[in-house]
Steps between C-alpha positions, in 0.01 A plus 500: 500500500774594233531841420624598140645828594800548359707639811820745531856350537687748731881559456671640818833616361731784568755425202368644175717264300352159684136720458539495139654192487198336702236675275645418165491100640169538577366678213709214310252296710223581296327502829109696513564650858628869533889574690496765732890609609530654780837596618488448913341308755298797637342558138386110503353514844291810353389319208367193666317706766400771285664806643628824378518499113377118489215607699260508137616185369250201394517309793592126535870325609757445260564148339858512594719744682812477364791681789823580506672513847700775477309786471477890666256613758395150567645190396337174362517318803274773704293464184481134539424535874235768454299274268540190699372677787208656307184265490375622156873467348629176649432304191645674231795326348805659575815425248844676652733583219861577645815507470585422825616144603508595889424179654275758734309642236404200372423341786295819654308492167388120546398573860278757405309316252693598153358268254799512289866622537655585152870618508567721225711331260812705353437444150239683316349199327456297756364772729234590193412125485415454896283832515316429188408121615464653855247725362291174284465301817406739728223721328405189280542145676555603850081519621477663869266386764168679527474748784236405759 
């Protein structure tokens, strides 16, 4: 069964200027599906279970989550975790974007079940480019497993 909801893509990131960056690439996009920014890890783990201010939102799990590592309060990686760990959450696609190139955020990120590890390229453009076709495959191509 396919369902033709269009669903939320959710942007975890604390910088404003990669926020607005990521948002104007996406609108670019053309894409259907709403953005929701947030700005730290604890705001994204109330979103996807619905807590606190999220707690009226239309349910349903984002398309994409797309998390920067570097955050306050809680980082990507203990987003990453939580979600892995969390039966109804396991699936969604997770897309880092970073800056980093530590070899052990990288390779933490794989072994958690990251689906993609973007590094955050310096220039504007290209950065611009890789949201806005991260943002066309995964809430258009990319079609998730049904949950049982």
């Amino acid at each position: 069964m396919i369902h033709n909801d269009i669903r939320t893509i959710l942007l975890v990131e604390d910088s404003m200027a990669d926020a607005e960056m990521s948002l104007d690439a996406l609108k670019d996009a053309n894409l259907a599906n709403p953005v929701v920014h947030l700005q730290d890890g604890v705001e994204c783990m109330d979103w996807l279970q619905r807590r606190g201010e999220w707690a009226g939102r239309v349910p349903g799990d984002p398309a994409v989550v797309l998390l920067d590592i570097k955050m306050p309060r809680m980082d990507g990686l203990e987003v990453l975790t939580r979600m892995r760990a969390d039966e109804r959450l396991r699936r969604v696609p997770v897309v880092i974007l970073s800056s980093s190139r530590e070899e052990r955020d990288l390779a933490r990120s794989w072994d958690l079940g990251v689906n993609a590890y973007v590094i955050k390229p310096v220039g504007a453009d290209q950065f611009f480019t890789a949201v806005r076709t991260l943002g066309q495959f995964w809430a258009v191509l990319n079609q998730a497993p049904e949950q049982e």
